[in-house]
Each structure stands twice: as structure tokens, then as C-alpha cells.
LUMTISE-949434 format. One record per residue (C-alpha): residue number from 1; residue in three letters; y, z, x. Coordinates in pm, whole numbers, plus 32768, in hexadecimal, padded with zeros to 4 digits. Layout:
N
   pado   torfi      Y      Z      X
    NUM     ALA      Y      Z      X
...
// end
This chain:
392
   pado   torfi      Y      Z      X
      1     UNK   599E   861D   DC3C
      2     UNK   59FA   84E2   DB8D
      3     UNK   5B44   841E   DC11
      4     UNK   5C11   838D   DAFC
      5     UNK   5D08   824D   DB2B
      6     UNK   5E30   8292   DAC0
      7     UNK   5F3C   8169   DA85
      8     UNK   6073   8214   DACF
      9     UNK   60F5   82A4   DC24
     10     UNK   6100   8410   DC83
     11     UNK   6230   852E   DC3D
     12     UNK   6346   852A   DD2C
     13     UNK   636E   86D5   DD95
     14     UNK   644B   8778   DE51
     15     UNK   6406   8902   DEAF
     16     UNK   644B   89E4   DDB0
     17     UNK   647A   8B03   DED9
     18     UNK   657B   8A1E   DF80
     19     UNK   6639   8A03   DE45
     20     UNK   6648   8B7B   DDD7
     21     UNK   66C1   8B96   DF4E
     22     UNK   67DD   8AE3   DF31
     23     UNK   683F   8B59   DDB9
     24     UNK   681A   8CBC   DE43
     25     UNK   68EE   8C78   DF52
     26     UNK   69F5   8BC0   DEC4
     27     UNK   6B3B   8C3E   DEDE
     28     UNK   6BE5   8BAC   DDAE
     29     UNK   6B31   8CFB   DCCA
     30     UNK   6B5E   8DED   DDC9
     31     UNK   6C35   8E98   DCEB
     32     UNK   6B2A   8E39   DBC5
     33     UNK   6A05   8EE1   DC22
     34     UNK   6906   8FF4   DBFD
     35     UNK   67F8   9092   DCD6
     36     UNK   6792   91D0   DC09
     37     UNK   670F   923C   DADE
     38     UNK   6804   930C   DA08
     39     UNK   680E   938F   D88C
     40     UNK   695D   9374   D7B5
     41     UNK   6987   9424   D67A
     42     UNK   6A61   93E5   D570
     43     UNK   6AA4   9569   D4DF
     44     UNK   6939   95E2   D4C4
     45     UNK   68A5   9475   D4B4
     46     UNK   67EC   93E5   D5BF
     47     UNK   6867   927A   D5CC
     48     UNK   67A2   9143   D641
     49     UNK   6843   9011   D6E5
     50     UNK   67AB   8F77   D811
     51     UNK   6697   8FC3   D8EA
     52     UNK   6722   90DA   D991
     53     UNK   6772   919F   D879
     54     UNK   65D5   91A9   D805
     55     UNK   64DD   92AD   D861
     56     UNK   63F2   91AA   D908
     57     UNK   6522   917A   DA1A
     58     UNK   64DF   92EB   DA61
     59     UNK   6373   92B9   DA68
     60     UNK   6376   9192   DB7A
     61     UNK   645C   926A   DC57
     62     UNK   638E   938B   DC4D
     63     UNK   6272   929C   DCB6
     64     UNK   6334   921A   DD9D
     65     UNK   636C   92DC   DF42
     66     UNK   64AB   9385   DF7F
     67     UNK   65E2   92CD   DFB5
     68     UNK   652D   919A   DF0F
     69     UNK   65D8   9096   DE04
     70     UNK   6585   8FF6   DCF7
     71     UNK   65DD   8E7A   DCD0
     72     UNK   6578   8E37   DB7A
     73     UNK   64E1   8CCB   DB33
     74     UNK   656D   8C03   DA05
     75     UNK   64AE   8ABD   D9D6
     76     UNK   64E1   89D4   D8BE
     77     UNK   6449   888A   D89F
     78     UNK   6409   877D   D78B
     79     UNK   63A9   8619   D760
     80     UNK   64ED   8538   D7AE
     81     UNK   64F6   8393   D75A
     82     UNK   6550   82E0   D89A
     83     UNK   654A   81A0   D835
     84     UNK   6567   8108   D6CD
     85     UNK   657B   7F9D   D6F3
     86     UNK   64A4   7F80   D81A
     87     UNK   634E   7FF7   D7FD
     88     UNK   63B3   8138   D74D
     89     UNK   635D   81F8   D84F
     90     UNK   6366   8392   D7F2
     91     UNK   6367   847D   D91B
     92     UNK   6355   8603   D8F9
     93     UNK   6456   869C   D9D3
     94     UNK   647A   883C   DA41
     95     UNK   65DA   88C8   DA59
     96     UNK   65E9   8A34   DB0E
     97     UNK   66AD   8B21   DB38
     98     UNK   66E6   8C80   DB72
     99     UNK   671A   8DD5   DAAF
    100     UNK   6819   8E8B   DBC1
    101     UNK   6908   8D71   DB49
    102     UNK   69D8   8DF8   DA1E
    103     UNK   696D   8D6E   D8D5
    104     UNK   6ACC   8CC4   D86C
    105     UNK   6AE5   8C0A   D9B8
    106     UNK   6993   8B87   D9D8
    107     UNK   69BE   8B24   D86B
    108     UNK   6AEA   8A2B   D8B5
    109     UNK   6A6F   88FA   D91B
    110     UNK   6BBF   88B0   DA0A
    111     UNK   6B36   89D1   DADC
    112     UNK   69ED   8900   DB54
    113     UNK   6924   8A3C   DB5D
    114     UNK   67FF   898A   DAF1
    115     UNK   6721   88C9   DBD3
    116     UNK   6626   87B0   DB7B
    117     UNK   6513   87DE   DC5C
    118     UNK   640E   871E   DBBA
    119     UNK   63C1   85BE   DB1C
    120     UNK   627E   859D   DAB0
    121     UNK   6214   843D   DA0F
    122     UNK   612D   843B   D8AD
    123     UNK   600D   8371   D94B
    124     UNK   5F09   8289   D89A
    125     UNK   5DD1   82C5   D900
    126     UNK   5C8F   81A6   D92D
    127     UNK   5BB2   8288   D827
    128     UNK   5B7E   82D0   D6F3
    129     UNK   5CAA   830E   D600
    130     UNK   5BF7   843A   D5B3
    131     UNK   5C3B   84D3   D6DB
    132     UNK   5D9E   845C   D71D
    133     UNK   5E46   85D2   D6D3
    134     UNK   5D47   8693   D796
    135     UNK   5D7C   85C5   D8B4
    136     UNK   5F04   85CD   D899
    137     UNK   5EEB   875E   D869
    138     UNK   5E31   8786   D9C2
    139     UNK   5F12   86B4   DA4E
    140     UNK   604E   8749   DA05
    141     UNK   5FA2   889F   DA35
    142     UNK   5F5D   882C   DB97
    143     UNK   60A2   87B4   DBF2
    144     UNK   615F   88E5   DB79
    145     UNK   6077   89D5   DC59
    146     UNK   6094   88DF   DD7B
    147     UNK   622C   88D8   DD59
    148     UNK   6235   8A76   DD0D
    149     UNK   6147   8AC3   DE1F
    150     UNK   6249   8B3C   DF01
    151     UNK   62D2   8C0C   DDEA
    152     UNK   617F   8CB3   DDAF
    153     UNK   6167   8CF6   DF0A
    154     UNK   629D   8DB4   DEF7
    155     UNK   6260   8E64   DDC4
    156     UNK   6156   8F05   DE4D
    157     UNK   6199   8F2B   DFB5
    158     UNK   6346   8F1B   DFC1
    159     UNK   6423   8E4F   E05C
    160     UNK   6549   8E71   E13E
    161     UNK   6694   8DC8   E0A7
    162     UNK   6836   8DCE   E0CF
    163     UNK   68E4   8E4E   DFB2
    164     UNK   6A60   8DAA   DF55
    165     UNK   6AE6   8EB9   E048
    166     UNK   6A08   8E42   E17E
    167     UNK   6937   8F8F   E181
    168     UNK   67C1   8F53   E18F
    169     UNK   66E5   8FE3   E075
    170     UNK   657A   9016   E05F
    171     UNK   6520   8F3C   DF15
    172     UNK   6408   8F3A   DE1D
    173     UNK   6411   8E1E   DD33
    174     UNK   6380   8E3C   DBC3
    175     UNK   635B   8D58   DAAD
    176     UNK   641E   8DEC   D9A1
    177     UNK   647C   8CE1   D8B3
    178     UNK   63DD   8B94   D886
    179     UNK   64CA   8B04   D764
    180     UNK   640F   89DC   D6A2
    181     UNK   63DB   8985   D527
    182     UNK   62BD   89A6   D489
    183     UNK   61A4   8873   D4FC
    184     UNK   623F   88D2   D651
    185     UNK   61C7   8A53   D5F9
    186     UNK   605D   89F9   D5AC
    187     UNK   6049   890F   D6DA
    188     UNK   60AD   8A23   D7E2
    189     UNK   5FB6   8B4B   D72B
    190     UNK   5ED6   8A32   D6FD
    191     UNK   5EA7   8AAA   D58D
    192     UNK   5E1D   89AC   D4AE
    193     UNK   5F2A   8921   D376
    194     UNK   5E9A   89EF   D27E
    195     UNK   5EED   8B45   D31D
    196     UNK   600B   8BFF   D3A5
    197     UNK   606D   8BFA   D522
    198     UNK   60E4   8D64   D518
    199     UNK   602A   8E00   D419
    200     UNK   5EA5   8E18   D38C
    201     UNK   5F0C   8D87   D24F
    202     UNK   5E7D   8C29   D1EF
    203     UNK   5EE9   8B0B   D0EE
    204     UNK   5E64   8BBE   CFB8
    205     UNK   5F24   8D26   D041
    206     UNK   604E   8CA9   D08C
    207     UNK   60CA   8D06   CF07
    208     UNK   6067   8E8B   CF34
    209     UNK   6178   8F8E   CF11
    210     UNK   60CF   9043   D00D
    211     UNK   6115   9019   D18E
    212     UNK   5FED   8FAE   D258
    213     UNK   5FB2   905B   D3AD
    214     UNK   600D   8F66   D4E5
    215     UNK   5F23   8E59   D5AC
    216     UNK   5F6A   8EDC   D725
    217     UNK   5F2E   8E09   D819
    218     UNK   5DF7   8EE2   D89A
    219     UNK   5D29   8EA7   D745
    220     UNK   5D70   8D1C   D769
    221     UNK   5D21   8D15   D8D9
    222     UNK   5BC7   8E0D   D88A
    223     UNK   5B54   8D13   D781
    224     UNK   5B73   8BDA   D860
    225     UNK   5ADB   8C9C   D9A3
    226     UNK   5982   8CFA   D888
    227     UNK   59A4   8BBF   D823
    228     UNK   598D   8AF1   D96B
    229     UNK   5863   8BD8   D9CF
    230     UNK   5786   8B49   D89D
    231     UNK   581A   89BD   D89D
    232     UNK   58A0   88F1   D9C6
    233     UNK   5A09   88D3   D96E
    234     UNK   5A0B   873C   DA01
    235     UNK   58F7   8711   D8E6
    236     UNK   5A04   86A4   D828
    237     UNK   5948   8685   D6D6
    238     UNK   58A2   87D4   D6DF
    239     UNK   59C6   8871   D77E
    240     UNK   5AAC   8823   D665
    241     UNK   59B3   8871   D52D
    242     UNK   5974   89B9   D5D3
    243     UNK   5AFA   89F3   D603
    244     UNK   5B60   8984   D4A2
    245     UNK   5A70   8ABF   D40F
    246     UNK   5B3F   8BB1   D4DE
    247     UNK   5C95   8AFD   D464
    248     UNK   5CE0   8A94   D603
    249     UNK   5D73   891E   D626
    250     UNK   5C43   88FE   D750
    251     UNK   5D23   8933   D884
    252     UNK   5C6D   8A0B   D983
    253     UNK   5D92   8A20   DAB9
    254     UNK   5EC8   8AB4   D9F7
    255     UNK   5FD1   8A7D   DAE9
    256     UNK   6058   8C10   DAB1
    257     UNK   5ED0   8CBD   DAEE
    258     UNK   5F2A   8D28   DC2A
    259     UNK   60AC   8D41   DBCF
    260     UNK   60CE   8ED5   DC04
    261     UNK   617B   8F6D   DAC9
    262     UNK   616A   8E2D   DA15
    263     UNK   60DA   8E3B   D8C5
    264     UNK   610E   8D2D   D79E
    265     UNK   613C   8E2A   D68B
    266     UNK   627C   8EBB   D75C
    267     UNK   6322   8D74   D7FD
    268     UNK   631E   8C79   D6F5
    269     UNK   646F   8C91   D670
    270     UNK   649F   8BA1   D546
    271     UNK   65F0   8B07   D553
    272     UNK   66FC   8B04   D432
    273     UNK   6709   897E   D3C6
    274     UNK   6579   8930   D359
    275     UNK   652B   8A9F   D305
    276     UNK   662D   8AFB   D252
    277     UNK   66F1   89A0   D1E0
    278     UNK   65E8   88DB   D1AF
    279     UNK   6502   89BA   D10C
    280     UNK   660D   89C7   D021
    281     UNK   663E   885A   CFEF
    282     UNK   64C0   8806   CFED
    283     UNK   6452   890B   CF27
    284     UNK   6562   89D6   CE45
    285     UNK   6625   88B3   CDFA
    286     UNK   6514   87E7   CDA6
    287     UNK   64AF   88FD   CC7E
    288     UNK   662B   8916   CC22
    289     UNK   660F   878A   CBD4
    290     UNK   64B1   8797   CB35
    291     UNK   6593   888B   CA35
    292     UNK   66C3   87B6   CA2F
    293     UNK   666C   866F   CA4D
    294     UNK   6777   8547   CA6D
    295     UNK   686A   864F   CA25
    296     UNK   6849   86FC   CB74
    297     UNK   68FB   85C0   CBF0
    298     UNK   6A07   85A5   CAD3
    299     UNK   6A93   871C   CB1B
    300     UNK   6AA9   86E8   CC89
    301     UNK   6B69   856E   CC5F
    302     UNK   6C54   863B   CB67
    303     UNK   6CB2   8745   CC82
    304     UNK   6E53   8750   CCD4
    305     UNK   6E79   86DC   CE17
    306     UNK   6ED1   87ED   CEE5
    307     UNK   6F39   87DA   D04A
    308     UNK   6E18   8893   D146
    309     UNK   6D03   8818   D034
    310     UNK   6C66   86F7   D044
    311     UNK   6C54   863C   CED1
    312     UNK   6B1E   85A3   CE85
    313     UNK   6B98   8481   CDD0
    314     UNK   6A42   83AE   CDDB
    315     UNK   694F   853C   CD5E
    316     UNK   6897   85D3   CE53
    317     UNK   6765   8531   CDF3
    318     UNK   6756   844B   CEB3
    319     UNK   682D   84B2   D000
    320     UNK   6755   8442   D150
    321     UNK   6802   8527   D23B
    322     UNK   68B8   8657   D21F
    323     UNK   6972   874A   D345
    324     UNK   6921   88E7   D2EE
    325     UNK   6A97   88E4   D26A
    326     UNK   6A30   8817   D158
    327     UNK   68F7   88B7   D119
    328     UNK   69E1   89F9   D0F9
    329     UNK   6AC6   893F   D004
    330     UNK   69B8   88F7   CF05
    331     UNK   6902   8A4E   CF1E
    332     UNK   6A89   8AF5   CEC3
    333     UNK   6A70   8A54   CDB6
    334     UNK   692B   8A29   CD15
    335     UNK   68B0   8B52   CC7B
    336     UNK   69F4   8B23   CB51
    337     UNK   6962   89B1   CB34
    338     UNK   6852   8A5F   CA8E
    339     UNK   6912   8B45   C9D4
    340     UNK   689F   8B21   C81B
    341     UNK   679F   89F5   C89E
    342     UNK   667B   8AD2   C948
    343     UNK   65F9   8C2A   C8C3
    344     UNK   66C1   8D58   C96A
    345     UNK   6586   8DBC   CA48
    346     UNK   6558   8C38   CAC3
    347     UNK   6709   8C89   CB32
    348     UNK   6696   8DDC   CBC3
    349     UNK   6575   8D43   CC94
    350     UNK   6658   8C3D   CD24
    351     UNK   6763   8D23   CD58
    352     UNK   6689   8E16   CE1B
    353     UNK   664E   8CF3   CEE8
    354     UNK   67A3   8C8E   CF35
    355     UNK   67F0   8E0E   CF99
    356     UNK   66C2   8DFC   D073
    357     UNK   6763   8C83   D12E
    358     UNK   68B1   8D57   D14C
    359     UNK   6846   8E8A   D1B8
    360     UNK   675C   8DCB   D2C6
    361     UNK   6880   8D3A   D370
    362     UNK   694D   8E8F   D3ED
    363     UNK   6937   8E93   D557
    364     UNK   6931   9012   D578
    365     UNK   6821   90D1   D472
    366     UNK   6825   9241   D412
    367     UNK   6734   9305   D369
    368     UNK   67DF   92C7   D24F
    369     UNK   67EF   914B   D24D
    370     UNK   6686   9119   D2A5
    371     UNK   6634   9223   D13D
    372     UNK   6715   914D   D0A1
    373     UNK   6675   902B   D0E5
    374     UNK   6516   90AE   D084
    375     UNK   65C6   9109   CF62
    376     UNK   662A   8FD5   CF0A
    377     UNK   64B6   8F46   CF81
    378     UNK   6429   901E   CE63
    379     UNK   651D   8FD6   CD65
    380     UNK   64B2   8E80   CDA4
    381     UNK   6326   8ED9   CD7F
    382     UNK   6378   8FAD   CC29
    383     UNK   6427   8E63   CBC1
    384     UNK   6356   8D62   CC34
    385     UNK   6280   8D4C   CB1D
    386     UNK   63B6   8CB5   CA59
    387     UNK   6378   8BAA   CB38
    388     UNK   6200   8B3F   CB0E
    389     UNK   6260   8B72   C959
    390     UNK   6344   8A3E   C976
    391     UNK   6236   8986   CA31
    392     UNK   6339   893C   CB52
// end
């Protein structure tokens, strides 16, 4: 094996295990929390909320030995700027926390039911730029699996812990949710940029009405174990040519392999600002102002003020950084900015769209909300071709 330099220190870690201890045994959300799977129906409609409420809840526990609970894993991480001014230093950092803690507390940030467990630094290697990513990959792959080693462990074999009410459980400890945009996505699954992290679709798919069946974990994890039986995966060069046929980013150690119930296609959650917001702003908006032009920017300056809604007085061209409440502002908006300028199927398409941001965002799902959001997915697809006839 070849040792590379690196010119930046190590991660600071502190033991995932010993943090879901003391979140589990906190007494602030002993009145907050859940230990078993359960279904709730709304009439005749199964409804789907939090982990709990799924059938794969069911399916751990029935895994799982008698009297056992589940402490569902949520992970989230992403790349965070420590220092601007000074070296511009970027770390990536992994907040945890845990799925027995009720979604509206562990959503308010006052409540501190997050944890940061993790800073990893983005290193510069001594090698060839060509190899920069790779390396970085293996290395954050590494540190994850050292830092959720004890949680593995305990996944697989259980693990004694206190509950808010001081009674000992017998735990098991999943990883349920692993909440990151999309680069983040590929670099966990180790999918390559021109493919999807959950699904079999690649770049020149990702247009087809029909769904494409999901990447598990298992396939991803075959292809790299037949892969490192033909090439040496620290042959760098041959390694990565080899991986790039089979759509892998060339990472061999995937920090959730031996993470039992863990697969990619199941616990990356995408989260509401980049996959929902800023797909809108990068990509719908951008066709609404390929359409409209400088006059995009003239009908939002000559919005009424209105108290709750923020008035873009300079366009929204041109705006650097917006919260999801303004995001929400525009897309309430937008589709009557198009009304007599764009052909009624080009309004339909983006409208389809909008129903599909809205309809995203409801924290508890029926039956009926998720057909009415395929609904509005192929009332989007029947419309779409509105879109490519304007040349937007």
C-alpha cells in the first residue's frame, strides 16, 4: 500500500454510541418519545409520518429478540466553511440524532437534540490533482466507519441503555435516515455524478416518465467486492477506470457495508431546502426567465408590499441568498407571472411542479397525497414537452 502526505491534520470524533446514550437517556423528552412501531389511520387511510409509522419499523422489530428496541439513527452531514478570511479552511461536520425523539422537538433547534459528533477537515493531498476526490472519498469513508463503529457493533449485536424513565432497555441501533443534498448523496453511495444515488437511472434517464427500480446497497457493495477481485483497489489508476464503467465513484470501504439494515436506497432522505427550493430556483425559474426575460424582474419590483412577504425590490435575478420562506414567496406567485406570456401547457408543466414542491412538504402522507402527487408528476411529464417547444 502506498502512504499519501496529506497537509492538513486529522478529524476530531467523539463516539457516536456515547452520544445516542445520552440523547436516549435524557430526561428533557421523556414525555417526547417512542419505542414501538405503530400504524395510524386516518378513516380507511394508512398515514405516513415518521419512522415509526412505516412498514420497515415493523420489519426491524420482527428481526429484532423479544423485548428488544429500536433506536433509530438519523445522521446528517455536509461540507461547512470554518474560516473565510483565514486560509478558508472547509471542514465536513456529522450531526446525529435519534428517531425515538418526536419529530417537532428534535426539529427545534432550542431543544439541542442534535449532536455534532464529527469534524472532518477537506485535506490536500501531495499527488496528483487527479486523484484529489478519490483520496478525499476514502477518507471520509474511513472516518465515518471508524466514528460509527460502536454503533455497528450495536446494530448487530444490541446494547444495554437507560431510557428518560431510568429503566434499562435492550437497544439495537439502525441507520434510518442519513439527510444530505445531493453531491453529499453520491458521495455516501459512492455513485458517480452522472447517476442516481437511489435509483438505476443515469444522466440521460433521469427525463423518463417511468420510475426506475432502486440501487440497494447490496448491488453497489457486489459490484465493488467483483471488482476488487480482478484490480487492486490502491491501483489507483486502474481502480478508478474500472469503477467509472460500473458508474461507482472508486470507494471500496463504504462506511455502512457492515451497517446491519442499512441500505442507501432506504436512508438517504433528501432534505426540503436544495431538493425542493433550490431545484426550483436553479432549474424552473431559470426556464420561467428564459420565457420572460427582463420582465421577470419588472413584475416582481411592481409587487404591493404586503406585510409576511418579502418584496423584491432589486428582481429576483440576481438575489445571492435566500431563506425557504422566500423561496415559498416566489413559487406562490409565479405560475400567474406567466399567465398570456407562455403557452398554457408551458403554465401546466410549471404548475404541476409547484403542486409537486407543496405537496412534498406535508409532514404526515396518506394514500391519497402520495396519488396526488404522482398525479401531479405526470401532469407534469404530459406537459413537459411545452417546455423543450419554447427552447427553455
Amino acid at each position: 500500500m502506498t502512504f499519501i502526505k496529506s497537509t492538513n491534520p486529522l478529524p476530531y470524533l467523539e463516539g457516536c454510541l456515547e452520544v445516542t446514550k445520552q440523547l436516549f437517556a435524557n430526561s428533557i423528552y421523556a414525555n417526547h418519545m417512542c419505542y414501538d412501531p405503530h400504524y395510524i389511520y386516518q378513516g380507511q387511510e394508512h398515514q405516513f409520518g415518521e419512522f415509526w409509522m412505516s412498514d420497515d419499523a415493523w420489519e426491524i422489530q420482527n428481526q429484532l429478540p423479544e423485548g428488544a428496541t429500536i433506536v433509530p439513527i438519523i445522521a446528517a452531514s455536509d461540507k461547512t466553511p470554518v474560516t473565510r478570511h483565514m486560509g478558508g479552511l472547509e471542514m465536513h461536520s456529522l450531526f446525529l440524532t435519534i428517531g425515538n425523539i418526536q419529530a417537532d422537538v428534535h426539529m427545534k433547534v432550542t431543544l439541542h437534540a442534535w449532536r455534532c459528533t464529527v469534524f472532518m477537515p477537506i485535506p490536500t493531498f501531495i499527488i496528483n490533482s487527479e486523484f484529489q476526490t478519490l483520496l478525499w472519498l476514502c477518507l471520509w469513508h474511513k472516518c465515518m466507519d471508524l466514528v460509527c463503529s460502536n454503533l455497528k457493533i450495536a446494530a448487530c449485536i444490541g446494547e444495554y441503555m437507560i431510557d428518560p424513565s431510568a429503566r434499562q432497555r435492550y437497544c439495537f441501533t439502525p441507520l434510518i435516515s442519513h439527510i444530505a443534498d445531493l453531491p453529499e448523496q453520491l458521495l455516501i453511495a459512492c455513485i458517480m455524478k452522472n447517476s442516481s444515488p437511489v435509483t438505476t437511472a443515469t444522466q440521460k434517464e433521469f427525463g423518463d416518465e417511468t420510475p426506475h427500480p432502486p440501487w440497494n446497497g447490496t448491488q453497489t457493495y457486489a459490484l465493488i467486492q467483483q471488482l476488487c477481485d480482478c484490480v487492486d483497489p490502491w491501483d489507483l489508476i486502474a481502480f478508478m477506470r474500472e469503477a467509472k464503467k460500473l458508474h461507482l465513484s472508486g470507494v471500496h470501504l463504504l462506511y455502512w457495508r457492515n451497517w446491519r439494515h442499512s441500505n442507501p436506497a432506504r436512508f438517504l432522505t433528501p432534505e426540503i431546502l436544495h431538493t425542493l427550493h433550490k431545484f426550483f430556483f436553479n432549474h424552473i425559474l431559470k426556464l420561467i426567465k428564459q420565457i420572460m426575460g427582463h420582465g421577470l424582474d419588472v413584475w416582481f419590483k411592481s409587487h404591493h408590499k404586503h406585510t409576511s412577504v418579502r418584496h423584491f425590490s432589486g428582481g429576483v435575478s440576481y438575489v445571492n441568498q435566500m431563506t425557504g420562506q422566500e423561496h415559498q414567496d416566489i413559487q406562490c406567485t409565479i405560475v400567474l407571472t406567466l399567465w398570456g406570456i407562455a403557452s398554457p401547457s408551458f403554465i401546466c408543466a410549471v404548475w404541476a411542479m409547484i403542486d409537486i414542491i407543496y405537496l412534498a412538504q406535508n409532514p404526515l402522507h396518506t394514500e391519497s397525497s402520495i396519488a396526488a402527487m404522482t398525479q401531479a408528476l405526470w401532469d407534469f411529464h404530459d406537459n413537459k414537452q411545452a417546455i423543450l417547444d419554447a427552447e427553455a
